[in-house]
N, C-alpha and C positions, 0 to 999 in steps of 0.2 A: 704083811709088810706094806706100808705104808706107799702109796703111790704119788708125785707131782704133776700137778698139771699145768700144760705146757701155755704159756700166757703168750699171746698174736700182739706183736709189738708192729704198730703202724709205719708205713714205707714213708718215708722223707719226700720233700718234694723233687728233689734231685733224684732219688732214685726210681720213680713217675716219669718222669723224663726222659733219666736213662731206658729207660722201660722203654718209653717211645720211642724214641731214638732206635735201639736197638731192632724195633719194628722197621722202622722205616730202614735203617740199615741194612734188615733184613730185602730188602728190594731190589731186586736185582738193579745196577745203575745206568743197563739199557733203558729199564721201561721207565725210571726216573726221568730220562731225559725224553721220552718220549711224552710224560706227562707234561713237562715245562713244555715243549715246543707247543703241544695241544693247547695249554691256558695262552700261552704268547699268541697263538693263533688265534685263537678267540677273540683274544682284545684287541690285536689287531681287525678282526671282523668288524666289533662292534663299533671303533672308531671310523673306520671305513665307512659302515651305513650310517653313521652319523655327520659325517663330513658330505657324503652323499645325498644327503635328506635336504627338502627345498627349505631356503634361508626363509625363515617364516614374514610374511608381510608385516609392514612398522603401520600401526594408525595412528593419528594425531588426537591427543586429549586437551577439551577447552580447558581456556583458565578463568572463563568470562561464564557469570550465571547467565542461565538460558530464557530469564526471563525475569522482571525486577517493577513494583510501580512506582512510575514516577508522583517524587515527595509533594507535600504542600495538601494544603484542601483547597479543592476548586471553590473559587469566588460565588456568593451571592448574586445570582443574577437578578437584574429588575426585568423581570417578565410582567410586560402588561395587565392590567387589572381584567379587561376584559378580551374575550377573543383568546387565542393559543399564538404560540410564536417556538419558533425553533434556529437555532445558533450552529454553526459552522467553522471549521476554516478548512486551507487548501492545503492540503496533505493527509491531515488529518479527519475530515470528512466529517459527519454530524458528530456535534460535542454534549449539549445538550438540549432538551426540548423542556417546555412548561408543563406536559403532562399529555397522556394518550388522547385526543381527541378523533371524534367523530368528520369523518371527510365532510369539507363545505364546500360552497361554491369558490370557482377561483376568478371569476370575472378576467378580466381583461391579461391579467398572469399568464391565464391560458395561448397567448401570443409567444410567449418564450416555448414554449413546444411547437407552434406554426413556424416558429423562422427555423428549429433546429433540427425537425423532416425536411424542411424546404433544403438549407445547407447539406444536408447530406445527400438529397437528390441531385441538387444541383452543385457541386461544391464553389466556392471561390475564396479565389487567397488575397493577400490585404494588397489592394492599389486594380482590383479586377472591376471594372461595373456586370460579367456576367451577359447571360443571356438577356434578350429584350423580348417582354410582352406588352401587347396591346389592349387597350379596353375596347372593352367590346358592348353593343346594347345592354344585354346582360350584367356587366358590371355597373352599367351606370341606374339600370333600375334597381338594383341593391343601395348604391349609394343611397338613389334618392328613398327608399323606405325605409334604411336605416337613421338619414336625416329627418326623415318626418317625426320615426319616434323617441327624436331627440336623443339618440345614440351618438358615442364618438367615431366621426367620420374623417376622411379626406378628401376633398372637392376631386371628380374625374370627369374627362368627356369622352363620348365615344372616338377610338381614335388614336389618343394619347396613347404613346409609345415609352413604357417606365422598363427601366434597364432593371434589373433582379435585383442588387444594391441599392436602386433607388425605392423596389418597390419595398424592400424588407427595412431602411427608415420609414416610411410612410405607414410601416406594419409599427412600430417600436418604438418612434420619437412620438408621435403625434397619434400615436393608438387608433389606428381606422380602423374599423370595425369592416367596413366595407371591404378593406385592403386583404382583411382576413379569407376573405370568402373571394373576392378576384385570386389569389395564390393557390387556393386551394385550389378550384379549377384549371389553373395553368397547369398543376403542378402533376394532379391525381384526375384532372377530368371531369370529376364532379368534387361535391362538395363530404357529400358519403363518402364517396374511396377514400378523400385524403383522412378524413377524423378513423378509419382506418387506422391507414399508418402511422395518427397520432398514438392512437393507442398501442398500436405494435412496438413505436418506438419506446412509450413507455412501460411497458414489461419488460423489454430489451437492459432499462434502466433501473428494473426489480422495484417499479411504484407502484408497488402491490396496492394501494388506499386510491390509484386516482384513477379517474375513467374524465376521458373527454368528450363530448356530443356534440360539439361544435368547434370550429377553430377561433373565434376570436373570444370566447368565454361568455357570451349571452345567456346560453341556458345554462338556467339550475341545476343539469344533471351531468354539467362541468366539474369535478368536483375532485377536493384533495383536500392532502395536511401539510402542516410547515412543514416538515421531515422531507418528506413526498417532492414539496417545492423546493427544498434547500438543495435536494438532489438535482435535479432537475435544472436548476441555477448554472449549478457548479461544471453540468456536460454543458452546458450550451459557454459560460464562459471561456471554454476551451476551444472553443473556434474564436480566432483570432477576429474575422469579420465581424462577428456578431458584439464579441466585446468593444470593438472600436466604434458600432454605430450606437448601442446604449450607454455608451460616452460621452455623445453628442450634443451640447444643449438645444441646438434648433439645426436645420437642413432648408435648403430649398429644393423643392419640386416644380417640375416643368408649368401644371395648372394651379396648384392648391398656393402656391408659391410659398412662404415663407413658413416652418412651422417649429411648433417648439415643444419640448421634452417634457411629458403630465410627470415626469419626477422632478418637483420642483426642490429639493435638496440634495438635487446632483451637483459632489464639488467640496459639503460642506461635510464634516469628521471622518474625510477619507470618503467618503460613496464615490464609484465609478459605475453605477446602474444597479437594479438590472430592471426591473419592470415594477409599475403600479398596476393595481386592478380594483373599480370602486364601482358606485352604480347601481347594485343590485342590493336588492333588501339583506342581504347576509352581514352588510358593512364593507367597512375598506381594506383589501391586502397591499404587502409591500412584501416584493422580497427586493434582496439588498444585496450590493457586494463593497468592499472598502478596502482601502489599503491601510494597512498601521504600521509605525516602525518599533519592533518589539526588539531589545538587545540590538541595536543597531542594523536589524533584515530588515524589510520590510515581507510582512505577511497580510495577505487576502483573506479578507474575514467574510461571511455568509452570514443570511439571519433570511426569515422568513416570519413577518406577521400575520395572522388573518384574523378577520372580523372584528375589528376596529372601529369604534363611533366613525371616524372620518379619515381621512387621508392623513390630515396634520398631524393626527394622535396616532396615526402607521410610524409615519414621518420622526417622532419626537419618540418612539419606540425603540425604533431603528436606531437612534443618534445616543439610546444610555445604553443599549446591549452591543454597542460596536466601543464606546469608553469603558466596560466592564469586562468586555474577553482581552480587549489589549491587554490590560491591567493584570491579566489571569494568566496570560501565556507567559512563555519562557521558550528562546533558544538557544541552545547550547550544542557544542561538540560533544558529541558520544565514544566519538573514535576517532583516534590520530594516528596519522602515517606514523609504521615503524612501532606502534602500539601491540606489545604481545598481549595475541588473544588465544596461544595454545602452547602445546609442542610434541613433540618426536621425542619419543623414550625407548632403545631399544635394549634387547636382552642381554647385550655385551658391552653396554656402556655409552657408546654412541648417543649424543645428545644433541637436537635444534631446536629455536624456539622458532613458536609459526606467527609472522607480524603481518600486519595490515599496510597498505601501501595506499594509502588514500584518506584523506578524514571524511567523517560523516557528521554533519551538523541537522536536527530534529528543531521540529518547533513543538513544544511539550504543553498538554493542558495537566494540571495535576490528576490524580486518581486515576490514568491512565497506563496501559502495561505494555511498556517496550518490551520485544520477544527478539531472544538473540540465538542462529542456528550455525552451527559450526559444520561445512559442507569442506571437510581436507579430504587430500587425495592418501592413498594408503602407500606406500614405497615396498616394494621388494628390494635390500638394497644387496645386490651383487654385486654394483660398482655405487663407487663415490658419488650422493646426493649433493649436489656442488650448491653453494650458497646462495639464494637467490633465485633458485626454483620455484616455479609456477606452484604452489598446493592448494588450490581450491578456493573456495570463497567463504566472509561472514556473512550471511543471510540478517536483516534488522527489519523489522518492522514497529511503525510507531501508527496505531489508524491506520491511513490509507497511503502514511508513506511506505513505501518499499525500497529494500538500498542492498546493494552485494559487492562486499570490499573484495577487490580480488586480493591473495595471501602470498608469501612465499617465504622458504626455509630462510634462518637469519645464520644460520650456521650450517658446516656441511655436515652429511651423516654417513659415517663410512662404515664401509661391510665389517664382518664380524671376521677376527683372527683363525689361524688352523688351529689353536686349541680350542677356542669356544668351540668351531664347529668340531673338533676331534668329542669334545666332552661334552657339551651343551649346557654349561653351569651358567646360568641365570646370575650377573653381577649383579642386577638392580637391585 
């Protein structure tokens, strides 16, 4: 007899369900309710240490690149046919030079490092004449040997009583050679100890290329580069004294009486000084300083020539490379109050921007790399960031300018709600 076989007809999704169901029905509806309070409990837990957990710190992100060079190709300079020479300005510090040169003699230049040991030993502020020294035999037998070998001098007798002020014109306007070596003595005791602290002063001032052997520049084993000198220029112009007397076009002194400034184009395309130095077989130096009004500033130019046919052709040096960096530069605002330079982005929304409270105005040479550092404070906000908070500074450097905008929030930032901190869901 024939047999059927019995064909497994598949269960519906309903009655899979039912199935389940049926299981979990199977459970008793004590331990049911035991199991909800335990997951209720749990997520209770996790909210708990979530809400518990320290409100993470906010940091501030620039909006400003951190670094950019300024546009333009720097101008053709007319650098001297003979000799090296090196260009400057004030803020921005050597720009450029004619090319690596070998340290020369610096003749009489070397007096701008005598007056600027001297001021610092001795300081004095503008309207001071300073201590008073006397000449002594000693000074006036210098004079007279440095007059014999038709050096430049300042007539002294023994005796004469020159205030510090008067003696350091007498060192600057009228280039006494003598005057050099009477300071040194006051100063240092001998003439060795102070070229000394000429030279200490100059490694102080990283002139790695210049060594000094005497203070008024005589010897040949005086010696530097533009660079070297431009530097050099530019600290001593920074004492107020010193810049007001190589300003001067003549002085009178007690004996020498009347004398007058060996920069004889002090006045003309902006020069306010700083010293000549000529004389020695190497040729003639100039360094230089000048005022130019660039974008309506006015900006302090630097240059330094050396070894020049003559003084005139230092001179006529000095007067195209002070008309060709004007012409070169540029100043401009970089930053204005109220300027966002970042902001506050936090994980629940909360949002401030970080502005600047000051402007910053640069004097720019092209091919140049303004650097910009963004120094914000970081908030933990547990309470209200109120508007107008102090947050740190922009750091800017352009050269040798340096500048720090102080910052502050432009909007408040408030802490985060009980659900973010219940759940910690990241809106950004």
């Amino acid at each position: 007899m024939a047999t059927g076989r019995r064909v497994r007809r598949p269960r519906s999704p309903s009655s899979s369900f039912a199935g389940r169901w049926s299981v979990l029905s199977a459970v008793p509806a004590g331990r049911l309710r035991r199991i909800s309070l335990l997951l209720a409990l749990l997520l209770v837990a996790v909210a708990a240490w979530n809400y518990l957990q320290p409100i993470p710190a906010v940091a501030a992100t620039a909006s400003r690149p951190t670094q950019f060079t300024i546009g333009g190709a720097p101008p053709t300079l007319p650098w001297p046919s003979a000799g090296a020479a090196a260009v400057g300005v004030a803020g921005l510090g050597l720009i450029a030079a004619s090319g690596d040169v070998a340290p020369t003699p610096t003749a009489s230049v070397a007096k701008v490092m005598t007056a600027l040991v001297l001021l610092d030993d001795k300081p004095l502020a503008l309207g001071e004449s300073g201590p008073t020294l006397t000449i002594t035999d000693a000074d006036v037998v210098t004079y007279k040997a440095d007059a014999a070998a038709k050096q430049s001098v300042v007539r002294v007798i023994a005796g004469e009583r020159l205030s510090e002020f008067a003696a350091l014109e007498a060192l600057l306007i009228p280039s006494g050679n003598n005057i050099a070596e009477t300071l040194a003595r006051w100063d240092a005791g001998s003439v060795a100890g102070f070229v000394d602290k000429m030279n200490q002063r100059a490694a102080r001032l990283s002139l790695k290329r210049t060594t000094f052997a005497d203070p008024a520049g005589v010897s040949f084993q005086t010696v530097s580069t533009p660079g070297d000198l431009l530097a050099m220029g530019m600290a001593a112009m920074q004492q107020p004294v010193f810049a007001q007397i190589v300003k001067l076009p003549q002085t009178t002194l007690p004996v020498a009486g009347t004398v007058y400034n060996v920069n004889a184009v002090l006045g003309q395309s902006g020069i306010i000084g700083i010293k000549t130095g000529s004389g020695l077989d190497s040729g003639a130096n100039f360094l230089f300083a000048a005022t130019a009004t660039v974008d309506a500033q006015q900006v302090t130019l630097y240059g330094s020539v050396m070894g020049q046919p003559t003084l005139d052709t230092a001179f006529n040096a000095a007067r195209a490379l002070i008309g060709a960096m004007a012409a070169g530069l540029r100043v401009r605002k970089v930053v204005a109050r109220n300027d966002v330079v970042g902001a506050y982005e936090t994980g629940w929304g909360s949002h401030s921007d970080l502005v600047a409270t000051a402007d910053v105005t640069v004097v720019e040479w092209p091919g140049m790399i303004l650097r910009q550092q963004l120094d914000a404070n970081a908030f933990t906000v547990e309470r209200p960031v109120a508007s107008g908070t102090p947050a740190g500074k922009l750091h800017i450097a352009l050269g040798d300018q340096q500048f720090d905008v102080p910052l502050i929030t432009a909007g408040s930032l408030n802490p985060p709600g009980i659900t973010w901190r219940w759940l910690r869901i990241n809106f950004l």
